[in-house]
C-alpha positions in Angstrom: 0.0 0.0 0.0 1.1 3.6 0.3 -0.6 6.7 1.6 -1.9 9.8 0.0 -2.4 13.1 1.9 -5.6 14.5 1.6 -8.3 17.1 4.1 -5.8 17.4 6.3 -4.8 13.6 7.4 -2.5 11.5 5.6 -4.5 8.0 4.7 -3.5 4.3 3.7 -4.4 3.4 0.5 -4.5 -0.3 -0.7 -4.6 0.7 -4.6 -4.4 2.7 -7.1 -8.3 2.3 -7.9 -8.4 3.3 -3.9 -6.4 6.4 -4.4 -8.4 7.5 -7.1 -12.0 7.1 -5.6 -10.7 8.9 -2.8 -9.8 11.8 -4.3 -12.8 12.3 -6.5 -14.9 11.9 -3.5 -13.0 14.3 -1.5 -12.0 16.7 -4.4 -14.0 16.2 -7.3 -13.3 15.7 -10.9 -11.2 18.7 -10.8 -8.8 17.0 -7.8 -7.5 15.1 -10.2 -5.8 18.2 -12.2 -4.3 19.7 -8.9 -0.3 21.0 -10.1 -1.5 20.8 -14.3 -0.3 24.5 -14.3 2.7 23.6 -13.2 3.6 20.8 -14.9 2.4 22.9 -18.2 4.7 26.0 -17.4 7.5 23.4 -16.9 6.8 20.7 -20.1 5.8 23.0 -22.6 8.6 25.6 -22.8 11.0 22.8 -21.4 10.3 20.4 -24.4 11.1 23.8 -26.5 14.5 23.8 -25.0 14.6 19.7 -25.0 13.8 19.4 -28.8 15.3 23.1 -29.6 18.7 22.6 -28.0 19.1 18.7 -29.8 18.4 20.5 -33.2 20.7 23.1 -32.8 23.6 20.8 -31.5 23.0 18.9 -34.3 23.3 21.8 -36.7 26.1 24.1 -35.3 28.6 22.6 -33.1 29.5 19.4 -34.9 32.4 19.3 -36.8 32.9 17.4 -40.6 33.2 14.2 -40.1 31.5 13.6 -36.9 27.8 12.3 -36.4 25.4 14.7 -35.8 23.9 12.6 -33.2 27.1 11.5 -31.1 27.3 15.4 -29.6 23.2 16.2 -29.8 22.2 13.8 -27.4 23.7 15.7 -24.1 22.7 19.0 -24.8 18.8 18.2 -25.9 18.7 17.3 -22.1 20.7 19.8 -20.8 19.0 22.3 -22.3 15.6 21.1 -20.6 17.0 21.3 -17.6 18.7 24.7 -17.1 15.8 26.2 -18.8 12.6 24.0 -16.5 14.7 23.3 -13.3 13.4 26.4 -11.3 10.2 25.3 -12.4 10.4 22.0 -11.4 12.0 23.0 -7.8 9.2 25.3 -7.1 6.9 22.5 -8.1 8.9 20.0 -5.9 8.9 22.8 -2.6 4.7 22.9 -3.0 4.2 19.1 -3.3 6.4 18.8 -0.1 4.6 21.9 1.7 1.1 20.4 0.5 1.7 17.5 2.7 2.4 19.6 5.7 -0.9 21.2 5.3 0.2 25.1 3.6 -0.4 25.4 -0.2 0.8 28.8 -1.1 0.4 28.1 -5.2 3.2 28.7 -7.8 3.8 32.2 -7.6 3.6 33.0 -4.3 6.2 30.2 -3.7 8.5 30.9 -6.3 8.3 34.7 -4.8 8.4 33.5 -1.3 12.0 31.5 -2.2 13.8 34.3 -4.2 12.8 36.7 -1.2 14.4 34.1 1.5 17.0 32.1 -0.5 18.1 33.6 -3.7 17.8 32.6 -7.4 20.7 30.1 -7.0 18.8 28.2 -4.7 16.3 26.9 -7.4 19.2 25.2 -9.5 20.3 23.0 -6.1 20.6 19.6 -7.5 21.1 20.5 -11.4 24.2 18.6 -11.7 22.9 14.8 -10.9 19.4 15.4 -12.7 21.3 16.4 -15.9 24.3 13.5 -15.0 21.0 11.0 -14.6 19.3 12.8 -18.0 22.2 11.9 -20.0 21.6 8.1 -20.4 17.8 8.5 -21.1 18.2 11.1 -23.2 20.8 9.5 -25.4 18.5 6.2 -25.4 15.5 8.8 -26.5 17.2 10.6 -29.0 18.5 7.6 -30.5 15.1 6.0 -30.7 13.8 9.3 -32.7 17.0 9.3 -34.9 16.3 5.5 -35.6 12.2 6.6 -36.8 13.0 9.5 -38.1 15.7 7.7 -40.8 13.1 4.7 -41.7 10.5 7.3 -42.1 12.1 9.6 -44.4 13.8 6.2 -46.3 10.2 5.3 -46.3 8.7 8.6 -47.5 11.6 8.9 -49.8 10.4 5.4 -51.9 7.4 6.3 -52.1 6.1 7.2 -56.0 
């Protein structure tokens, strides 16, 4: 089992079907989209950077001779990261806070940490997430170089 924190109390939940009739009867339809703001200003403009910073690596800073790919697939995921990883600390500082009862909301955190920490606060722990990124990222980016060659090969024979 694990528990879920909810109206104040933290409860033991048996299942996932558990955990989910639990929070629609205590929250509603709409307690099941609790932190989608969040995790939209973080994916959306961090998927930019993902996608963004793998194209242009694979453009600009590889020299003749050298595969595209063998440089692009660290900075795709290093460029996520340095742009989203305020993001997702805020994000990370209100789920822990939720579960102690206070909910201040996104802004108000993020405002609330600049005030009493400092911007370089909100990049604490960059170096393992992008150390840990590296691997997946390299595995995802050669998945999409894989597709994206039989597609165009594919497209390419077609009359």
């Amino acid at each position: 089992g694990f528990s879920l924190w909810t109206g104040g109390k933290v409860l033991a939940l048996s299942s996932t079907w558990a955990t989910v009739k639990n929070i629609f009867q205590s929250e509603g339809l709409l307690g099941f989209f609790q932190g989608l703001t969040s995790t939209w200003l973080q994916e959306v403009p961090g998927y930019f950077f993902f996608f963004g910073g793998y194209e242009v690596s694979r453009s600009f800073f590889t020299q003749a001779g050298q595969r595209k790919e063998d440089l692009a697939v660290g900075w795709g995921g290093g460029c996520f990261w340095l742009a989203v990883y305020p993001i997702d600390s805020v994000k990370s500082r209100i789920q822990v806070l939720s579960m102690a009862g206070r909910q201040d909301g996104f802004l108000l955190s993020f405002l609330h940490i600049l005030r009493t920490e400092g911007f370089m606060v909100l990049y604490c722990g960059l170096v393992p997430t992008v150390i840990r990124a590296l691997p997946s990222n390299g595995a995802l980016f050669l998945a999409y170089e894989m597709i994206r060659k039989k597609l165009t090969s594919l497209l390419d024979r077609t009359p």
